[in-house]
VEXROPA-363218 format. One line per 2 residues: number of its first residue (from 1); their letters; for each residue x, y, z of C-alpha. Coordinates in steps of 0.25 Angstrom, whole numbers, plus 5000, padded with zeros to 4 digits. Example, Ala and Ser with C-alpha at 12.3 -4.5 7.8 and 13.67 -1.06 7.14 Angstrom:
BEGIN
1	AS	5049,4982,5031 ~ 5055,4996,5029
//
This chain:
BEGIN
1	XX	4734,4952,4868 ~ 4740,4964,4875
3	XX	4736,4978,4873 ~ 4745,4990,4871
5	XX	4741,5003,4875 ~ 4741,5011,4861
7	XX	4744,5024,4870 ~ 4757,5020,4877
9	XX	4771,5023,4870 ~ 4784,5017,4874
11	XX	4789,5031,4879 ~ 4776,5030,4890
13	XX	4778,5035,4906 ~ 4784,5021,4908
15	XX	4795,5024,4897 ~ 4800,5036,4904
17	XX	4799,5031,4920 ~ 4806,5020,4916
19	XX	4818,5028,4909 ~ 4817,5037,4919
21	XX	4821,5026,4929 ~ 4830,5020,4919
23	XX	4838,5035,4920 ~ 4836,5034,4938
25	XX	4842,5020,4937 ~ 4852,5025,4928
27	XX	4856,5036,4939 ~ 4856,5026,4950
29	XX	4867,5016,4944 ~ 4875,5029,4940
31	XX	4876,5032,4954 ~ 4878,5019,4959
33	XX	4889,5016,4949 ~ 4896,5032,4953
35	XX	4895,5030,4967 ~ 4900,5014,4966
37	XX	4914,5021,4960 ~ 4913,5036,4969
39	XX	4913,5027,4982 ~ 4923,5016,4977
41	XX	4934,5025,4969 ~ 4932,5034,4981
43	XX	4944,5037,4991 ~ 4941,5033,5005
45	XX	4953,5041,5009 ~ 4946,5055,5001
47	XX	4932,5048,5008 ~ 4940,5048,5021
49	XX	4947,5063,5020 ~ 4932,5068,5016
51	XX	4924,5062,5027 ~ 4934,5066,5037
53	XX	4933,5081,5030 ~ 4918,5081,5035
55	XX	4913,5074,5021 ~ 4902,5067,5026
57	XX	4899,5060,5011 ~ 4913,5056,5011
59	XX	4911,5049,5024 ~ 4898,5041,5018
61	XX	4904,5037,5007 ~ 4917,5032,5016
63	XX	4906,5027,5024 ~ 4901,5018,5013
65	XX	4912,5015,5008 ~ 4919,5006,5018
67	XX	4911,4993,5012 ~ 4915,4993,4998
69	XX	4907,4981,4998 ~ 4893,4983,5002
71	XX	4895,4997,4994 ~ 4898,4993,4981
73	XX	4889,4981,4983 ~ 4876,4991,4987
75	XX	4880,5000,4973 ~ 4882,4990,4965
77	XX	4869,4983,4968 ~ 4860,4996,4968
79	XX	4869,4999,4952 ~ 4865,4984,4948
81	XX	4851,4987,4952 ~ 4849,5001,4945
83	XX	4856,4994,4933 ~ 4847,4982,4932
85	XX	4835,4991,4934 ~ 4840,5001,4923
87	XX	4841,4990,4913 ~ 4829,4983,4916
89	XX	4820,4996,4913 ~ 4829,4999,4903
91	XX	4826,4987,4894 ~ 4812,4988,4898
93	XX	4811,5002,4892 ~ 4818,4999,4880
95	XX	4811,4986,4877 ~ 4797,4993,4877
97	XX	4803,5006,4868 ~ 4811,4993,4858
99	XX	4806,4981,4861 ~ 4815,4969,4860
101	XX	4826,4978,4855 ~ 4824,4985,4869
103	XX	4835,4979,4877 ~ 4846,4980,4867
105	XX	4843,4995,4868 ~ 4842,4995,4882
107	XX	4854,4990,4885 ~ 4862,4998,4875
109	XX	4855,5010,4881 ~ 4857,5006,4898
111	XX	4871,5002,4895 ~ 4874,5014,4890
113	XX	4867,5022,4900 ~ 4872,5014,4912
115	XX	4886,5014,4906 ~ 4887,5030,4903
117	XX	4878,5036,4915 ~ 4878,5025,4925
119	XX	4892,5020,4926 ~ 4902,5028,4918
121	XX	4897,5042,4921 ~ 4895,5040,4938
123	XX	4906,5031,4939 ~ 4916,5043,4930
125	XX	4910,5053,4939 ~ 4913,5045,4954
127	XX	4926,5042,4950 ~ 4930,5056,4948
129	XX	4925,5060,4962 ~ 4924,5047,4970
131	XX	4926,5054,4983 ~ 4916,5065,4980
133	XX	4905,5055,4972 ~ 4905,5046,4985
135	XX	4903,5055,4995 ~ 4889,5058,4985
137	XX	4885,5046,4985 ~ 4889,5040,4999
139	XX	4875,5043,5002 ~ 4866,5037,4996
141	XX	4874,5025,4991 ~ 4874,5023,5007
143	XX	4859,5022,5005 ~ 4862,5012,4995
145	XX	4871,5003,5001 ~ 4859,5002,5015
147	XX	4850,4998,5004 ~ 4855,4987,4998
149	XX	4864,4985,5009 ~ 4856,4971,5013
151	XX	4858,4965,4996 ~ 4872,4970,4997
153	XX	4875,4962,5010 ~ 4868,4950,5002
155	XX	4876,4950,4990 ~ 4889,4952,4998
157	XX	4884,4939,5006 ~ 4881,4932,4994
159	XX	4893,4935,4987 ~ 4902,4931,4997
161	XX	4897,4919,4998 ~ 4898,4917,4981
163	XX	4913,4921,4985 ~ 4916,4912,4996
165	XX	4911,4900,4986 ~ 4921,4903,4978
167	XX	4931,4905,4989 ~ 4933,4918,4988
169	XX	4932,4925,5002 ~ 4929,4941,5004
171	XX	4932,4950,5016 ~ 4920,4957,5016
173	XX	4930,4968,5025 ~ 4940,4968,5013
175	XX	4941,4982,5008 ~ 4942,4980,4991
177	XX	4953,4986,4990 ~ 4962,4987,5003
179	XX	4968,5004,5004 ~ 4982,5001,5005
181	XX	4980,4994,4992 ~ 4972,5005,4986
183	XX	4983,5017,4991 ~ 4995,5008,4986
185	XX	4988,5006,4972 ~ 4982,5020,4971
187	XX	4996,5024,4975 ~ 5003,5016,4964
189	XX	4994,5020,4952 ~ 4996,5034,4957
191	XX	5009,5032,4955 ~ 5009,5026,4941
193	XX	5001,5037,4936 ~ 5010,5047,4943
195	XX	5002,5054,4953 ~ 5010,5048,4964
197	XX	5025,5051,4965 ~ 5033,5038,4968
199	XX	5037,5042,4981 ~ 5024,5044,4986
201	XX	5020,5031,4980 ~ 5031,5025,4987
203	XX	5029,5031,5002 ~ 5013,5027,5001
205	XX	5016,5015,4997 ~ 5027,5012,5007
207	XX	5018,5017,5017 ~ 5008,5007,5012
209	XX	5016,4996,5013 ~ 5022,4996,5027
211	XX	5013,4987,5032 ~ 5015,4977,5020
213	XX	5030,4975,5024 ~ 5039,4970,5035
215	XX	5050,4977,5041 ~ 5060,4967,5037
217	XX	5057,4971,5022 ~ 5065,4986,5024
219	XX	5073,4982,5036 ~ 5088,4984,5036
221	XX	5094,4967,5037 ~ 5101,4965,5049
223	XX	5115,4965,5040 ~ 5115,4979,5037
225	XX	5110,4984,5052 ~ 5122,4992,5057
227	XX	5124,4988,5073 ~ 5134,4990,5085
229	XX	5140,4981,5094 ~ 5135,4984,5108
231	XX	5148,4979,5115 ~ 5156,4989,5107
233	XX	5159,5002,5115 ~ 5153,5014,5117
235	XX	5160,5023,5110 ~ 5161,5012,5096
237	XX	5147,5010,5098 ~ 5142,5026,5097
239	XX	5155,5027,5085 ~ 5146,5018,5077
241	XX	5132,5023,5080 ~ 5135,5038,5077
243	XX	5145,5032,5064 ~ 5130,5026,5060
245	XX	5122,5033,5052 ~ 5110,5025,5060
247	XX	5104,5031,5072 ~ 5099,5017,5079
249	XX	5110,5005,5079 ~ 5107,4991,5084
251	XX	5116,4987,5094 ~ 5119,4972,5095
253	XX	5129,4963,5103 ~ 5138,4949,5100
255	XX	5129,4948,5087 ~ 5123,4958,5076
257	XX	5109,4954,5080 ~ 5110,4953,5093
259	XX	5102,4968,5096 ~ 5105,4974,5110
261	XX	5099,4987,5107 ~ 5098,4999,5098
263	XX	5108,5011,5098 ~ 5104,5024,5094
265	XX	5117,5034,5091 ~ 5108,5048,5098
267	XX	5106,5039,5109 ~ 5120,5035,5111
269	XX	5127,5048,5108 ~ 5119,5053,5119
271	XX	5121,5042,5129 ~ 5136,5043,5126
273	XX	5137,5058,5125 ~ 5129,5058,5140
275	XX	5139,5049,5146 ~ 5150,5055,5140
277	XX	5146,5069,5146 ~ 5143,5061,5161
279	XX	5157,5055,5160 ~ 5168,5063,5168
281	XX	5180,5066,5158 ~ 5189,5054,5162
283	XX	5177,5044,5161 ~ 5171,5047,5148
285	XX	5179,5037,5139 ~ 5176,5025,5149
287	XX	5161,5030,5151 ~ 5161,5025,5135
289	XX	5168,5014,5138 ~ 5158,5010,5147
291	XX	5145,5014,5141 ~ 5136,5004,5139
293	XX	5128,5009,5126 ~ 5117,4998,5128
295	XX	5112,5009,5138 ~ 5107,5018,5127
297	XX	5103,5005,5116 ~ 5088,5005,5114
299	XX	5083,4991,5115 ~ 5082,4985,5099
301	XX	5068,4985,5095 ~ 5064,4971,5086
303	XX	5053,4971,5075 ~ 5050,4956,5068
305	XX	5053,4957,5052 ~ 5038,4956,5048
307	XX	5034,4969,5057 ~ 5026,4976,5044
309	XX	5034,4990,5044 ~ 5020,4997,5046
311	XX	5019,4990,5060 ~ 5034,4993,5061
313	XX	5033,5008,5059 ~ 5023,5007,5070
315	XX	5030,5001,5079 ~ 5041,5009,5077
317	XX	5033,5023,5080 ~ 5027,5016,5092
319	XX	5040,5013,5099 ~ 5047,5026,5094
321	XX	5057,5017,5088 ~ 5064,5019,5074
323	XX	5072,5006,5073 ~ 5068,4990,5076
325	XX	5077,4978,5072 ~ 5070,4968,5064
327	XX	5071,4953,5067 ~ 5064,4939,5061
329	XX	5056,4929,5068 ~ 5069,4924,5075
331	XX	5072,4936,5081 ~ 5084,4936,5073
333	XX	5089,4951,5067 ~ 5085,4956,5052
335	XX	5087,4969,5053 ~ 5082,4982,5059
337	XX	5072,4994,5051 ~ 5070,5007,5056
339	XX	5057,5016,5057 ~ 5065,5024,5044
341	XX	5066,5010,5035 ~ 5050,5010,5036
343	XX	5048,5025,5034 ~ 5056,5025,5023
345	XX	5047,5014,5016 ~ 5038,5025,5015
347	XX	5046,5038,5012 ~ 5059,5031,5004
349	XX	5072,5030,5010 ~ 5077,5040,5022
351	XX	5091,5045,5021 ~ 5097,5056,5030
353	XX	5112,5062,5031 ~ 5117,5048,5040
355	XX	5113,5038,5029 ~ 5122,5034,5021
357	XX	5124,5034,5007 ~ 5118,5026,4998
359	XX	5108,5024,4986 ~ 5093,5026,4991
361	XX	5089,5011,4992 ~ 5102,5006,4990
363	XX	5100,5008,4975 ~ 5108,5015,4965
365	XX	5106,5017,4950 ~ 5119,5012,4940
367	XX	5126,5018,4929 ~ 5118,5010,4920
369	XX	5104,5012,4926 ~ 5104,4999,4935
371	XX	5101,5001,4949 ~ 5112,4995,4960
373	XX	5103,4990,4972 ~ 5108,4985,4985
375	XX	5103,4971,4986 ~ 5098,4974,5001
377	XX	5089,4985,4997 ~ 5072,4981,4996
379	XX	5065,4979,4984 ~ 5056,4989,4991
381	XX	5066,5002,4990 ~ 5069,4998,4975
383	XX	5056,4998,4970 ~ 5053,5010,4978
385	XX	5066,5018,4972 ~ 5065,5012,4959
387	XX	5051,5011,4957 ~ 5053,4997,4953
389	XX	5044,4985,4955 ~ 5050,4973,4961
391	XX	5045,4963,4970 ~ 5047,4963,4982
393	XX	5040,4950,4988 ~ 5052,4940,4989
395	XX	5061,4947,4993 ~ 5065,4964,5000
397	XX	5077,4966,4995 ~ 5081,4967,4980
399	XX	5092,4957,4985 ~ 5083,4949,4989
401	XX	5074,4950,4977 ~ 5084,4944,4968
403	XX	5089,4933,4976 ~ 5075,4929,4976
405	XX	5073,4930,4962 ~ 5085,4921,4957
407	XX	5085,4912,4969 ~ 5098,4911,4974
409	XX	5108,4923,4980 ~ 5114,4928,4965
411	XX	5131,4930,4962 ~ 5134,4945,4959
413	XX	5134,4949,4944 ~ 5120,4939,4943
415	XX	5109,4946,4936 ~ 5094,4944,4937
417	XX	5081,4949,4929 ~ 5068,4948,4936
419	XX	5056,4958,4939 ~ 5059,4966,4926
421	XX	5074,4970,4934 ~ 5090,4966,4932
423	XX	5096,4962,4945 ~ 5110,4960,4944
425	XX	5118,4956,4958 ~ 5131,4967,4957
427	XX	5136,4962,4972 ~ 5134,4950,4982
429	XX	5140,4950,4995 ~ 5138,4937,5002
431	XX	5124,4931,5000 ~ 5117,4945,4999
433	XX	5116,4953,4984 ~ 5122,4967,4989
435	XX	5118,4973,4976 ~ 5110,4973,4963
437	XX	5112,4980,4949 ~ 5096,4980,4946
439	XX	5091,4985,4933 ~ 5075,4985,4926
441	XX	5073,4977,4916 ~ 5066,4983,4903
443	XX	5053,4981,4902 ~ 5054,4969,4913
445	XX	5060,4961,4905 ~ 5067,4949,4912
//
């Protein structure tokens, strides 16, 4: 039979070292758990302007940052471990001051403790100050992650391999969440709590997307480009160019898509102007007669239809060229786009004192609140202008959209409820709906 000492108490030196490293541990997993939401709410952009400013804690914390994996992996491993051990001495401590009621009372009293000052109280604070809070504790969590760098790499392995059993395959290069994404969603909430104006939503956001779509999605189709016959004389062919409110003017020959060159009006008027002031008197009206205007045609420049309008804006900044004609996979014409289309997917729609007169977008509001929408014009520039929300994956134009919807070209006076919106077809000309009387349904309703 066992002894007990008559002089020992239950508040002895081993009470108080262990409560003493119950409260350590407690520390430990508060600042695991602050600096696990400081270095993943931080900003990396804020990270990156800080370093750059001569911030070098900014830079360690960017620094360790760029494997989320093995960063969140080494944290999460050293806030089990402190959590565990904090539990463990916990119930020892209260099972020798309770007994068998001891471990009831030590975990009402650890999850209290672990709840209040090792989660909610570090993590509160971090998030308030990510960018600041990670650059505290780039340092030692650095020291951290070496430490149990070799167990991270193991349980990585390992669950991988528990993944790929199941057919699921990781890239261990994947970023958790890509930055396009996390600007476009930031951008959109901002928006929705009305810190961002819709316009700057729109420009980011239009900037964001030029590498997600193809040229042929804003291009103007080859039935509206406006062209010049290159037989026709000299004089009718710099009448039309200067009676155009465009600058730049395919040139074709026999057949409309059969591009010989590109005129430009400046170009032109001063090849014509020089020959008419070389000419003597008596010769100038046959020197016109006789100008070939092919000498002053810039060679047409072709893009494929699926170029990415990112790639396009390049090129077109590359070659110091503002104008390409766009063509499929036969080589056959379907239409041409301009550095200005692009740009204005990111600024809204460019007018000056040569366009012509017409609703932005080819939308225009009726008497009775409807809006009258050119068939031709994109899903894209109607959602922009109207802040609306209609899809955009069958089909570019709104024409388009309801053709695809009821599945066969519709008569005028047809009407059609989908997508929570009214479409009715006011006019048709031919097999192509020139335009729509569109109205939002209440409450969606269909």
């Amino acid at each position: 039979m066992k002894m007990t000492d008559p002089t020992s108490t239950p508040l002895d030196m081993t009470f108080w070292l262990t409560a003493g490293a119950i409260a350590f541990l407690l520390l430990l997993s508060a600042f695991f758990s602050g600096s696990e939401t400081a270095l993943t709410a931080a900003s990396r952009g804020k990270l990156r302007a800080r370093a750059d400013r001569g911030d070098r804690a900014a830079a360690r914390a960017l620094e360790i940052t760029e494997d989320n994996e093995r960063l969140i992996g080494s944290v999460l491993l050293g806030n089990n471990l402190v959590n565990i051990l904090s539990a463990a001495l916990a119930t020892a401590l209260f099972t020798r001051l309770f007994g068998a009621n001891g471990v009831a009372w030590a975990t009402l009293v650890m999850t209290l403790l672990v709840l209040v000052f090792a989660e909610v109280l570090p993590k509160t604070y971090a998030i308030t100050r990510p960018e600041a809070a990670a650059g505290w504790v780039a340092r030692p969590i650095r020291l951290v992650i070496l430490l149990f760098s070799p167990v991270v790499t193991a349980v990585r392995a390992f669950t991988r391999l528990l993944l790929g059993l199941l057919g699921v395959k990781t890239d261990p290069n994947a970023r958790l969440l890509a930055v396009r994404e996390e600007i476009a969603g930031a951008v959109t909430l901002g928006h929705s709590e009305g810190t961002v104006e819709k316009e700057d939503r729109d420009r980011i956001l239009g900037a964001l997307d030029l590498g997600e779509r193809t040229v042929d999605e804003i291009m103007l189709h080859r039935s509206k480009i406006e062209m010049i016959d290159a037989d026709l004389p000299a004089l009718r062919v710099l009448e039309q160019a200067l009676a155009s409110p465009y600058t730049r003017l395919p040139l074709y020959r026999g057949e409309r898509e059969n591009i010989v060159g590109i005129i430009h009006a400046k170009d032109l008027s001063r090849a014509m102007y020089a020959a008419f002031t070389a000419a003597d008197a008596a010769d100038r009206e046959q020197t016109f007669a006789d100008y070939d205007i092919m000498q002053v045609a810039r060679a047409p420049y072709f893009v494929p239809e699926t170029t990415t309008l990112d790639e396009q804006m390049r090129n077109f900044l590359k070659r110091r060229a503002h104008f390409a004609l766009v063509v499929d996979e036969y080589g056959a014409l379907q239409g041409l786009i301009t550095l200005e289309d692009i740009l204005e997917e990111i600024v809204g729609e460019i007018t000056d004192e040569f366009d012509t007169a017409m609703a932005e977008h080819g939308i225009a509001r009726d008497e009775d609140g409807a809006f009258l929408v050119d068939g031709a014009t994109t899903i894209r520039d109607i959602n922009r202008a109207l802040d609306w929300d209609l899809p955009d994956d069958e089909a570019n134009t709104v024409a388009g959209l309801v053709i695809h919807e009821a599945q066969t070209i519709p008569q005028e006076g047809q009407v059609f409820s989908f997508h929570g919106f009214r479409f009715e077809v006011v006019r048709r000309e031919a097999n192509r709906i020139a335009t729509l009387r569109i109205r939002p349904l209440e409450n969606g309703a269909k």
